[in-house]
C-alpha positions in Angstrom: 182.1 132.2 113.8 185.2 131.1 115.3 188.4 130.0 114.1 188.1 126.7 115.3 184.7 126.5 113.9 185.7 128.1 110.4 188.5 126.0 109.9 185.9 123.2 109.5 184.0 125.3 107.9 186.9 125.5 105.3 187.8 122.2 105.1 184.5 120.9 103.6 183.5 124.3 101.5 185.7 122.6 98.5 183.5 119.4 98.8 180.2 121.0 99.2 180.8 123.0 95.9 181.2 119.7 94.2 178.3 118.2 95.7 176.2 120.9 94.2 178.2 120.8 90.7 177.2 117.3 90.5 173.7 118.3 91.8 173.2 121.5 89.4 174.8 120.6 86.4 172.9 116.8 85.9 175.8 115.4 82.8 179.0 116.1 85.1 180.0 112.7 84.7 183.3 113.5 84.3 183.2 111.6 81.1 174.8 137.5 61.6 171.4 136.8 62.7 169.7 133.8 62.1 167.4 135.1 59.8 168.0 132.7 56.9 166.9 130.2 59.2 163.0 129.2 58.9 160.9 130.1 61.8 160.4 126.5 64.2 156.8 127.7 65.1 154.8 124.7 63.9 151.5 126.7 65.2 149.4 124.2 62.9 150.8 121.2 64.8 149.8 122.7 67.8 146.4 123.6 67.2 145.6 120.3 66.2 145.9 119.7 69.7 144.6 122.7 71.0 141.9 121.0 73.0 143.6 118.6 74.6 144.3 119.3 78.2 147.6 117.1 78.5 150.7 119.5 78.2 152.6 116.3 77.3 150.8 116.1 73.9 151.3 119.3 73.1 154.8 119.3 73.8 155.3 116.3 71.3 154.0 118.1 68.9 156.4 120.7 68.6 159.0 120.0 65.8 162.1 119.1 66.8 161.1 118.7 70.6 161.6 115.2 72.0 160.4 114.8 75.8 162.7 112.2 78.0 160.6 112.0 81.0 158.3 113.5 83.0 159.9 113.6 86.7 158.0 114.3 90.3 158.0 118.5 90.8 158.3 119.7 94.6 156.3 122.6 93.4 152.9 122.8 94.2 150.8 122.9 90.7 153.6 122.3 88.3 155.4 119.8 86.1 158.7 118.8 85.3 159.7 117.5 81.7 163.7 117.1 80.8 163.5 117.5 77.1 166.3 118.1 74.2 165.6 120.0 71.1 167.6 119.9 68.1 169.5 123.0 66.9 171.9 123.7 64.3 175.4 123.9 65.6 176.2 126.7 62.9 172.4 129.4 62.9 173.8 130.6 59.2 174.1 127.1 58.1 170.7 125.7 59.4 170.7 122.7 56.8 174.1 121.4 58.3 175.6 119.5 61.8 172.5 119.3 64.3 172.7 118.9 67.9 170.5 117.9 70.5 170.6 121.1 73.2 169.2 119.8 76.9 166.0 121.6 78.0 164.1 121.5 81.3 160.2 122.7 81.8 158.8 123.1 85.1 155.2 123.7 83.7 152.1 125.8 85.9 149.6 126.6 83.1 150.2 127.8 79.4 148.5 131.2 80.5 150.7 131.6 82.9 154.2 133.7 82.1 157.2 132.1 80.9 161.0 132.5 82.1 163.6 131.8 80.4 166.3 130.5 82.2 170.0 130.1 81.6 172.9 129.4 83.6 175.8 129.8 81.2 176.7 126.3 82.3 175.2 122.8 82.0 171.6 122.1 83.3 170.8 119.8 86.1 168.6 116.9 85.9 165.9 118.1 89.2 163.0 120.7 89.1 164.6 124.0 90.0 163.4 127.7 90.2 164.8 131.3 89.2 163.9 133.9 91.4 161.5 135.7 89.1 159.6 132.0 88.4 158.8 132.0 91.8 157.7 135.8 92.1 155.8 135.5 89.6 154.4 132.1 89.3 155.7 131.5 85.7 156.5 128.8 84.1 160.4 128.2 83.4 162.0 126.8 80.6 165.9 126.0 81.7 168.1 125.7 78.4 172.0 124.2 78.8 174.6 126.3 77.3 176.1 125.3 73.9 179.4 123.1 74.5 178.7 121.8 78.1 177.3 118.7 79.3 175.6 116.8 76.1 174.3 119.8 74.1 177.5 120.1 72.0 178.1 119.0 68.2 179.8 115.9 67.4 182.3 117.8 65.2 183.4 119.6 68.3 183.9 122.6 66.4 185.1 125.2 68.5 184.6 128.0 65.7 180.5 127.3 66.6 180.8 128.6 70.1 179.7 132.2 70.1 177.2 134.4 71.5 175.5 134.8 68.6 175.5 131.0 68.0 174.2 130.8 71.2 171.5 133.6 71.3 170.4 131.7 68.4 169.9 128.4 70.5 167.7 130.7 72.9 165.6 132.1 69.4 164.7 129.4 67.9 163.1 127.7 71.5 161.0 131.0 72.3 160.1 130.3 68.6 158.9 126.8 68.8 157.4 127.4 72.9 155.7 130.6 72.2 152.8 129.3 69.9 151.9 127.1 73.3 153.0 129.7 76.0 151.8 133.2 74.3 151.6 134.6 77.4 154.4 137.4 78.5 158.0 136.0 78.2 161.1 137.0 80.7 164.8 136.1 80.1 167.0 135.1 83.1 170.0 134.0 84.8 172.6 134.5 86.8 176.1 135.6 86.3 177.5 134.1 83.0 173.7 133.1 82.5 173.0 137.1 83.2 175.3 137.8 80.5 173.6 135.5 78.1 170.5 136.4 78.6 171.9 140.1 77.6 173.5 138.2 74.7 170.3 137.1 73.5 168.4 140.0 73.8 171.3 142.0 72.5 170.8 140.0 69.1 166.7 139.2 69.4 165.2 142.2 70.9 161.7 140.9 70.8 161.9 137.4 71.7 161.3 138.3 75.0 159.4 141.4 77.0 161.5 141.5 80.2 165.6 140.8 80.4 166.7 140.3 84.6 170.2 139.3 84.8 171.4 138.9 88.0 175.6 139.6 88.5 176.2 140.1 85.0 179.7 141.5 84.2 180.6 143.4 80.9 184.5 142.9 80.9 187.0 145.0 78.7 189.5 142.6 77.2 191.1 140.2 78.6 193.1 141.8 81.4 190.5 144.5 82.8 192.3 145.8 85.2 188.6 147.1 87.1 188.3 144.0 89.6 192.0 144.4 90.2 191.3 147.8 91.3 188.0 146.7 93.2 189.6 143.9 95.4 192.0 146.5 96.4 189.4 149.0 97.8 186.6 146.9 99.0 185.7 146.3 102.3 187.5 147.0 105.7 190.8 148.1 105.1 192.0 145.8 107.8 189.9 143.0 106.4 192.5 143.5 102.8 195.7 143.4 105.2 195.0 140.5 107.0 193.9 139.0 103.3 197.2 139.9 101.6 199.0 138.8 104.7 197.7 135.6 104.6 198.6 135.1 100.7 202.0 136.2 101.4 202.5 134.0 104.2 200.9 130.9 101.8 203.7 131.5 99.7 207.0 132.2 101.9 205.9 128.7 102.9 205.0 127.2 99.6 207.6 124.0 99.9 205.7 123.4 102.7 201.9 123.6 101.4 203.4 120.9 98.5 202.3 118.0 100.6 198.6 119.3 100.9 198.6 119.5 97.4 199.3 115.9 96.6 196.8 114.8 99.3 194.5 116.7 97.4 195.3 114.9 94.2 194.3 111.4 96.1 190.9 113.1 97.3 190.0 114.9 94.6 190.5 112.4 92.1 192.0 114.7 89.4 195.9 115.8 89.1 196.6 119.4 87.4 198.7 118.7 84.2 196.3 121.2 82.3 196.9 124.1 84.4 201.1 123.4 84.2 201.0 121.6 87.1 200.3 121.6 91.6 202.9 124.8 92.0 201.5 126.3 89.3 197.6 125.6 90.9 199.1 126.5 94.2 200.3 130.3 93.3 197.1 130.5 90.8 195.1 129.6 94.0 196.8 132.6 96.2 196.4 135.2 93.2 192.9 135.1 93.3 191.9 134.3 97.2 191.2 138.0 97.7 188.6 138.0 94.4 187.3 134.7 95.4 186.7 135.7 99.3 184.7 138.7 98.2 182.9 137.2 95.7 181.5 134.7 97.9 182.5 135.2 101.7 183.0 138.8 102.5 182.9 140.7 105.4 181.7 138.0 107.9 184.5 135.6 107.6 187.6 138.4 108.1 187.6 137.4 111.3 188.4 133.7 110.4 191.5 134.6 108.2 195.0 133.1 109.7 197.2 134.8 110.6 200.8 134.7 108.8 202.5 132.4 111.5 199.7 130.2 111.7 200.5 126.5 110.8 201.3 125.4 107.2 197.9 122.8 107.4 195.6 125.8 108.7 196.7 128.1 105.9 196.1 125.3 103.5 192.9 124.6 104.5 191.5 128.2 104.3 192.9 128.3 101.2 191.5 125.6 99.7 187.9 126.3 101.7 187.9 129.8 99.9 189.3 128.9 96.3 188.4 125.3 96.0 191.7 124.0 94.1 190.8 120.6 93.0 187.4 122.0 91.8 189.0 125.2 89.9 192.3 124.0 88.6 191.7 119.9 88.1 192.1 118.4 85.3 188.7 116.8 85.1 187.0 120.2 86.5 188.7 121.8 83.8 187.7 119.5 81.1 184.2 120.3 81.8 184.5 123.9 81.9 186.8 124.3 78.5 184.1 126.2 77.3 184.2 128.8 79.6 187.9 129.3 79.1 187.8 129.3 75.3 184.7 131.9 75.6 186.7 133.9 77.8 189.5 133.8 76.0 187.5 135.1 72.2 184.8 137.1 73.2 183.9 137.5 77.1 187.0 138.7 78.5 188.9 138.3 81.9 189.6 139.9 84.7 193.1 141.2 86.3 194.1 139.9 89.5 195.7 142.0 92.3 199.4 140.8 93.1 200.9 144.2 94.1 201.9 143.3 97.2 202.9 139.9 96.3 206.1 140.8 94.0 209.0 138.8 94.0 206.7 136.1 95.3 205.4 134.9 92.1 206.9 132.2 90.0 204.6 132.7 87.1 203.6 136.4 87.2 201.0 137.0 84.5 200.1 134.1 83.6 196.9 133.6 85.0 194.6 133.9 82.0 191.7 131.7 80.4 194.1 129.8 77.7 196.0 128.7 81.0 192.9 126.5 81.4 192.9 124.9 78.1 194.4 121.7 76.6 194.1 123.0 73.5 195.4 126.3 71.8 192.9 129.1 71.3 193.6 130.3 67.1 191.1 132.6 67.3 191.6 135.9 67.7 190.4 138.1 70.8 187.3 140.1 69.8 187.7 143.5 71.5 185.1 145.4 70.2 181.9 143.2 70.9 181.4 143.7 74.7 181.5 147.3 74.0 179.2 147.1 71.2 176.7 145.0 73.8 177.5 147.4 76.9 176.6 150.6 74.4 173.3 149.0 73.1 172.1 147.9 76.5 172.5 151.4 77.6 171.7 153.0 74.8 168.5 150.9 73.7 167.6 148.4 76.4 164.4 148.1 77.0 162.5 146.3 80.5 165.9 145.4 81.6 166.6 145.3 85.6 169.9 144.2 86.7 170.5 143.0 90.2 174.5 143.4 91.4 176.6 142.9 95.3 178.2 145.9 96.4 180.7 143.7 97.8 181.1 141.5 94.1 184.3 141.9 92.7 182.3 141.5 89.1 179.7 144.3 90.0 183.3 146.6 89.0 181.9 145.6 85.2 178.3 146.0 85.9 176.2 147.1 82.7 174.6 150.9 82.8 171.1 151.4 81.5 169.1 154.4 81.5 165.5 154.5 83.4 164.1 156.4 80.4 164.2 153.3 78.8 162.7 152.1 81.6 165.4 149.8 82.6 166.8 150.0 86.6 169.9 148.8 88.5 169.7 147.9 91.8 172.7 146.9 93.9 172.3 145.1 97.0 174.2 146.8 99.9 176.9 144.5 101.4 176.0 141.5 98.6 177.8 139.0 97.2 177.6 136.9 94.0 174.7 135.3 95.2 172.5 138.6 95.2 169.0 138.8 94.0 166.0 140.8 94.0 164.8 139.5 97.7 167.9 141.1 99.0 167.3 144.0 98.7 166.2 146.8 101.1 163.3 147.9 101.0 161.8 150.2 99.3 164.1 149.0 96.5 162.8 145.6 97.0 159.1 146.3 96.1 160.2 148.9 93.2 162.0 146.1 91.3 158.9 143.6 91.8 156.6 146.3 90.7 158.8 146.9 87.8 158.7 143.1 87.2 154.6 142.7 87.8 154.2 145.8 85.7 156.2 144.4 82.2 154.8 141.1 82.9 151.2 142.4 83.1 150.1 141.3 86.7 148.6 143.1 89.5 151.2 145.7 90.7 149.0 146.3 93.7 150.1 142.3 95.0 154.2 143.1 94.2 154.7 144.5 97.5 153.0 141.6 99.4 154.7 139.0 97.4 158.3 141.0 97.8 157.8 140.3 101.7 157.4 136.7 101.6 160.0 135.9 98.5 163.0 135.5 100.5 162.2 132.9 102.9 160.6 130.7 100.4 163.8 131.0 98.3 165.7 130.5 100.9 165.0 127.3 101.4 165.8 126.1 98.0 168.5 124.9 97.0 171.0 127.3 94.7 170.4 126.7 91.2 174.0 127.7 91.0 177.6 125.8 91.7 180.1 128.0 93.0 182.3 129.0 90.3 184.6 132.0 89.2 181.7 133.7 87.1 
């Protein structure tokens, strides 16, 4: 690609990742173990309608389930139910607050497998399918995270959003769903969704047989200094010149990217008090242009960086086309990602950007962190032994777990170990990116994770291979389930 081309290339990438936020996460409208709690299995209810061969009657049956609509599926011998099920907002306290938690189920046949889907995010309102729903022609139950969108308590009570709070949101659904679909069950998802899929396995070994996160970090505290130390080794050594160049060349002229800013505050529709204001967003948006462009451009686009004397509006606009200010540091962006931050900020941890070569450039040197992103102060302490605890048990005792990672993803620098003779892979797709999944991959690597996946599941291994060959088209012409975010 050209410069000429890229530049409008750029200039819409911010707007496109909007388009699909709205499109992916349906209620952007810019408006201990839970073992005390009683099983939700209902299997009496269910039987009762055993016979009947409408899967919307047996979905009303299950306690606590209520079914919104049924909506028009694009896939071929499937339905699609939006649904919300209530949940306690505290698992130890199951007689408490409720909430209703948003659930999606693109149905095929309740002898068919079952993935569980997550994004870490909010959940769209349209049929959609994870990568091992279509290799495997499962079913797919798609759960919104705890705190976005609708699925939140009224008592907003940030003390209820935890892991374990929210593995117990994932229990108590395999618990009421399972009686119908008692087929083999597969947790999924894809970057913060990887890591909660982990999450819940990490506290409910058994709900499910299979666990396939794709570009799931494991961070270590709140400044792990890994993806500092990955930005500044990946890729073409020339490729990270011409990238730190570019940053410092934003900044020498940052009086004169001001005006872009407040443009952007007029077509973006959101200002950025939250983040301490447009300089603030500007230098926040230069720290992390080297982490963003690997994460999701890479190698391909070196070409298209500017130089450092190029003009002040074509360094703004590969800025923004790579970072996406409005989207990432907006107030109203950041409103709807609090929950993120505050997670971040307690128990998931954050990475450490690489500003080396930017010193005595920065006015606010540090001070990129998750509580940055918040209108509210964090009181709760940092925990900084449970990611360990989760990284030690998946390698120590997980079980049918494959993780996909990008060899080019700054977050692959956290990637989770496992051991095979668990019998539990890692596969890292050569030259990938945050998008990286199992059709990726080269082959033979590509047919020994399907087989994997066939053989936990219980289907034919001998019809992985075929079914590996013709997986990436098909997926490719879907639409991402995911909006382009930093995790």
């Amino acid at each position: 690609m050209k410069r000429s081309e890229a530049v409008g290339v750029f200039k819409g990438a911010g707007w496109l990742v909007v388009a699909v936020l709205l499109q992916s996460c349906g209620d952007a409208t810019l408006a201990a173990s839970s073992a005390a709690e009683p099983p939700a299995r209902a299997v009496g209810a269910l039987e009762a309608v055993a016979d009947s061969e409408d899967i919307l009657t047996r979905l009303q049956s299950i306690p606590g389930l209520t079914v919104l609509d049924e909506r028009p599926s694009p896939y071929a011998g499937t339905r699609f139910f939006r649904m919300v099920f209530e949940q306690p907002a505290d698992h130890q306290r199951p007689l408490g607050e409720r909430f209703q938690l948003r659930v999606n189920l693109l149905h095929r046949s309740v002898d068919a497998p079952m993935v569980l889907f997550g994004s870490g995010y909010g959940l769209g309102d349209n049929p959609s399918r994870a990568e091992p729903t279509a290799l495997l022609g499962a079913n797919q139950l798609s759960l919104e995270h705890r705190f976005f969108g609708t699925s939140r308590p009224a008592s907003n009570d940030w003390k209820q959003l935890d892991i374990r709070q929210a593995a117990g949101d994932y229990h108590r659904i395999v618990e009421a769903f399972k009686p119908l679909y008692s087929g083999r069950w597969l947790n999924t998802g894809s970057s913060k969704g990887g890591m909660a899929a982990v999450y819940h396995r990490y506290f409910y070994p058994d709900d499910v047989d299979v666990t396939v996160p794709y570009v799931a970090p494991n961070s270590h505290g709140m400044d792990d200094g890994r993806y500092a130390r990955f930005v500044e080794q990946v890729g073409d050594a020339d490729c990270r010149a011409k990238l730190q160049a570019f940053q410092r060349a934003v900044l020498l002229h940052r009086a004169e990217m001001m005006p872009f800013m407040d443009e952007l505050v007029v077509l973006g529709g959101t200002d950025f008090y939250v983040i301490g204001g447009r300089d603030r967003a500007l230098e926040f948006a230069v720290v992390e242009t080297s982490f963003y462009f690997w994460q999701y451009w890479g190698t391909p686009y070196c070409e298209d960086v500017p130089a450092p004397d190029a003009s002040a509006a074509e360094l703004f606009t590969f800025l923004d086309g790579i970072v996406s200010i409005s989207f990432t540091y907006g107030d109203v962006w950041l409103d709807y990602y609090a929950a993120y931050y505050y997670q971040a900020a307690t128990e998931l941890g954050f990475t450490r950007f690489s500003t080396r070569h930017l010193h005595g450039l920065l006015r606010y040197p540090g001070e990129d962190e998750p509580r940055a992103y918040l209108s509210f102060p964090v009181r709760e302490r940092f925990d900084h032994g449970l990611m360990h605890h989760v990284e030690n048990w998946v390698r120590s005792q997980g079980e049918r777990m494959l993780f996909i990672y990008g060899e080019n993803d700054p977050w692959s620098s956290g990637a989770f170990s496992v051991r095979e003779r668990n019998d539990s892979f890692r596969f890292i797709v050569p030259g990938g990116e945050h998008g990286s999944r199992i059709s990726r991959l080269p082959e033979p690597e590509r047919t020994q994770a399907v087989e994997h996946l066939y053989r936990w599941m219980g289907l034919d291994v001998q019809a992985a291979g075929a079914r590996s060959l013709t997986l990436d088209a098909e997926l490719d012409a879907e639409r991402s389930m995911e909006p382009r975010f930093r995790l």
